[in-house]
N, C-alpha and C positions, 0 to 999 in steps of 0.2 A: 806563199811568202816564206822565207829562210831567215832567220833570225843568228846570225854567226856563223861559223863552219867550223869551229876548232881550232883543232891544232895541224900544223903542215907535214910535223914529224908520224913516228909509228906506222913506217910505213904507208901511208895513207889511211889510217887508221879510222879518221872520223868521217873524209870523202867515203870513205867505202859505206860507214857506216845511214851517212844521210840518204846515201844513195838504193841502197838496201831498203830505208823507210819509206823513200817516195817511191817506188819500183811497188812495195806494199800496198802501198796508198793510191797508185794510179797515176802517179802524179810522172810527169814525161818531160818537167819544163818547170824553171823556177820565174816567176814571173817578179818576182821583186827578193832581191834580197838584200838585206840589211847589216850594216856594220855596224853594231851598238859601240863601238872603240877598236884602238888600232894596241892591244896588245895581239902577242899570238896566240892564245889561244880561240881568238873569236875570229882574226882574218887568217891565221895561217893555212887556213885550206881553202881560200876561196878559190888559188888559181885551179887546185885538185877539184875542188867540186864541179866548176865551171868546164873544165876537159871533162867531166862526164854527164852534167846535164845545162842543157843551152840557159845561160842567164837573159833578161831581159831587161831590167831598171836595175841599176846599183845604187843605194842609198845608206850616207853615212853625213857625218857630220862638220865635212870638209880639211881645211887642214891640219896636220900633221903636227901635234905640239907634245907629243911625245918626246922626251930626249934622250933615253934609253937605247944607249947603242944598238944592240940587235936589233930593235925592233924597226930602225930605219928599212933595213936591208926587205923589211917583211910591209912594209906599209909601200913600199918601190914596187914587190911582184903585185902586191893587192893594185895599185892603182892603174901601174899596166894591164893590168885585168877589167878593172871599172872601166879603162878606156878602151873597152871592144863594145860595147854596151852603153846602155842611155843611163 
């Protein structure tokens, strides 16, 4: 289970960075991971994480009441992401 992913900027900064620990850790496949909220620093790398290792559940806490300009355009790639996935 993943609990956030970061942030989407710094290059890929944080994807890189998860990915590095589960590669550590054996881990090959995130079988649930979780949105605790839709600022960016906890979804903005899902879609980055997601191109490097296969998601399977996405779990958050449904809609979007966020009204923070930016953050629509980042909670749009996260949700096209959630919808590849159960």
């Amino acid at each position: 289970m993943l609990v956030d992913a970061g942030y989407t900027s710094f290059e890929g900064r944080d994807a890189k960075r998860i990915l590095a620990a589960a590669r550590d850790a054996g881990v090959a496949r995130i079988d649930y991971l979780v949105a605790t909220h839709y600022h960016q620093d906890h979804i903005g790398g899902i879609p980055q994480i997601a191109a490097l290792l296969p998601v399977g559940t996405y779990v958050d806490h449904g809609k979007n009441y966020e009204t923070i300009k930016d953050v629509r355009a980042l909670v749009a790639a996260y949700v096209a992401q959630r919808d590849t996935g159960r």
